[in-house]
C-alpha positions in Angstrom: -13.6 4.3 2.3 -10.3 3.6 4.0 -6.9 3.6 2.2 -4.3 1.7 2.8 -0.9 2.7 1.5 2.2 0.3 1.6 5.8 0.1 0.3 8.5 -2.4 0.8 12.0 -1.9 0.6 15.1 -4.0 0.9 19.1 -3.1 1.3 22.0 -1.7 1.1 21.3 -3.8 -2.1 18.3 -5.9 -3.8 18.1 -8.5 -2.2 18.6 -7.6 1.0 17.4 -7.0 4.4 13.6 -5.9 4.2 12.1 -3.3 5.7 8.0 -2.9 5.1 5.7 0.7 5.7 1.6 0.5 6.2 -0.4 3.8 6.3 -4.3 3.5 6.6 -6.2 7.3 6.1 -9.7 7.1 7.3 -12.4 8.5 4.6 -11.6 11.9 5.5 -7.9 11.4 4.5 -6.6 11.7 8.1 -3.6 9.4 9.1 -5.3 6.2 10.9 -2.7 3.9 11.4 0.3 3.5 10.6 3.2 0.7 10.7 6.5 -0.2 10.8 8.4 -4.1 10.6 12.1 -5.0 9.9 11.8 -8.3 7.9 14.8 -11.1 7.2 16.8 -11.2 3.8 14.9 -11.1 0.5 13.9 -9.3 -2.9 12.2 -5.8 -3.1 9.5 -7.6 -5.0 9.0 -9.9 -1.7 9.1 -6.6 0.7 6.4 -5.2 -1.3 3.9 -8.5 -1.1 5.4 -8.7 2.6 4.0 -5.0 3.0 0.9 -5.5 1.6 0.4 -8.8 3.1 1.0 -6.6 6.7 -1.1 -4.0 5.4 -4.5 -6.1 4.6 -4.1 -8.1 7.8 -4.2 -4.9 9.9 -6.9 -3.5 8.5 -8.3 -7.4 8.7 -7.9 -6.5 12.2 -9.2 -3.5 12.5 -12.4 -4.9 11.2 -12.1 -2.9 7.9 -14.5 -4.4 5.4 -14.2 -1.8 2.5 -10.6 -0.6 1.7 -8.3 1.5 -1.2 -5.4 -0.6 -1.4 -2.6 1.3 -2.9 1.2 0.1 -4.1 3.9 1.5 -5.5 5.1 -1.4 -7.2 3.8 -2.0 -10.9 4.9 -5.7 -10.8 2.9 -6.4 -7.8 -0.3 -4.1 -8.9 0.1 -5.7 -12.6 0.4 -9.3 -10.5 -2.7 -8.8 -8.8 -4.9 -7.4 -11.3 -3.8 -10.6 -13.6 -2.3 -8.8 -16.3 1.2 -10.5 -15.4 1.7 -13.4 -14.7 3.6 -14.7 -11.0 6.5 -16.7 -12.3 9.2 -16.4 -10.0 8.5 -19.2 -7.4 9.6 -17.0 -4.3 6.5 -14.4 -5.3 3.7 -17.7 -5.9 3.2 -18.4 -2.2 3.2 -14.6 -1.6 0.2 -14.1 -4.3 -2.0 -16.7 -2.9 -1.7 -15.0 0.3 -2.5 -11.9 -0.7 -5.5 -12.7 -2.9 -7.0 -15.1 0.3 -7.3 -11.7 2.4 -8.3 -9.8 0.0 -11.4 -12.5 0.2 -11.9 -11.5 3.5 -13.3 -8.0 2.4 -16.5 -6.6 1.0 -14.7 -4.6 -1.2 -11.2 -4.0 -2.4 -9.8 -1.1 -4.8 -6.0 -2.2 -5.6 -4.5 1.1 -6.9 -0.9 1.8 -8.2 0.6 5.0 -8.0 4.3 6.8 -8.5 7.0 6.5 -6.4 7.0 10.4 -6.5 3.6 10.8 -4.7 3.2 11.9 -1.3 1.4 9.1 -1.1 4.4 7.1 -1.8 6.8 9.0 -0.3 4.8 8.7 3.7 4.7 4.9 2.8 8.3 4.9 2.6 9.2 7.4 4.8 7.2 4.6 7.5 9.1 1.7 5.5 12.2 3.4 7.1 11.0 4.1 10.7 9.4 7.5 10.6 6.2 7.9 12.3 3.3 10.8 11.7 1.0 12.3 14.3 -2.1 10.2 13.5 -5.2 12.6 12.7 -2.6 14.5 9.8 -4.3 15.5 6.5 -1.9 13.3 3.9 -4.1 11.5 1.7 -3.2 12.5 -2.1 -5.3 11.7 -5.0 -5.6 8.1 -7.1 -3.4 7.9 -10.1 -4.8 4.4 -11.6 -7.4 1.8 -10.4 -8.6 -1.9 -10.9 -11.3 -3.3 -8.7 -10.1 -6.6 -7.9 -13.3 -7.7 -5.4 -16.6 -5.7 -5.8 -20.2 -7.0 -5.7 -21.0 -6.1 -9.2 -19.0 -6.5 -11.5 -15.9 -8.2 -10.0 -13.4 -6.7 -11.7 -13.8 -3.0 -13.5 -11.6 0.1 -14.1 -12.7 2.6 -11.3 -12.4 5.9 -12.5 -9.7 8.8 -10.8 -11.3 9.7 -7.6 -10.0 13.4 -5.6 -9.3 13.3 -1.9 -7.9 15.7 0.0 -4.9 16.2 -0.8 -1.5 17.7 1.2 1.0 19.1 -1.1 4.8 18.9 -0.3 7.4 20.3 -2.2 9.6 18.2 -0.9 10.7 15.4 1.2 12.4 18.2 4.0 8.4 19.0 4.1 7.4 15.8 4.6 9.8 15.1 7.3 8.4 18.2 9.5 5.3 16.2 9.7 6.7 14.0 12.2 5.9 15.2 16.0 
């Protein structure tokens, strides 16, 4: 299955400008795409639906039909898994959107993981304008699930899942990635 990793970030402060990162690894946790996008003035919370909403269209695009969405954002992943409620009226419009692609899919896996992952940390290394060599080894394991569309039943805890996984000690590591 594809994964697609996003973060959103806005600043010097929040809100601010917004900046959005997209990673897809294919299933043998190589780099498969990856993207970058400079947004206008808004919320972190609004860079990480806007990153996300960027994220699910390109692998829309890509013709993806089964996908591993992850997000490092607990207000988002709790948002979309309907255990919080959207009240702030900026984030509504945002939901809908995402939930309507997420229709478009056979299957979705909306995962949320630390922001001290590697998984995390290539997402926002992306959301900041750094690139990877596509074909790179970088996909890190799940740290929780939620199936939000499957075709039986449609919504289920998915158990931990191990993928290859690149260790780095630190983000200096990380940073040597890039060709």
């Amino acid at each position: 299955m594809f994964h697609l990793v996003t973060d959103g970030a806005c600043g010097p402060r929040n809100p601010g400008f917004m900046a959005v990162g997209v990673v897809i690894f294919n299933p043998k946790g190589e780099l498969f795409y990856q993207y970058h996008g400079k947004l206008v003035w808004g919320t972190n919370s609004t860079a990480e639906y806007e990153a996300l909403i960027r994220g699910l269209e390109a692998a829309r695009d890509l013709k993806l039909t089964r996908i591993r969405a992850s997000v490092d954002s607990q207000l988002l992943y709790h948002q979309l898994s309907g255990s919080y409620q959207v009240r702030a009226k900026h984030l509504k419009s945002l939901h809908r959107q995402v939930k309507s692609l997420m229709q478009g899919f056979s299957y979705v896996e909306l995962t949320w993981h630390s922001r001290e992952t590697p998984e995390a940390r290539i997402a926002d290394a992306v959301s900041k304008g750094q690139s990877f060599k596509l074909g790179d080894v970088l996909c890190p394991p799940v740290v929780e699930a939620i199936v939000i569309k499957a075709p039986a039943p449609p919504t289920k805890l998915v158990p931990k899942k191990s993928a290859p996984v690149r260790r780095f000690s630190s983000f200096q590591d990380l940073k040597q990635m890039t060709p």
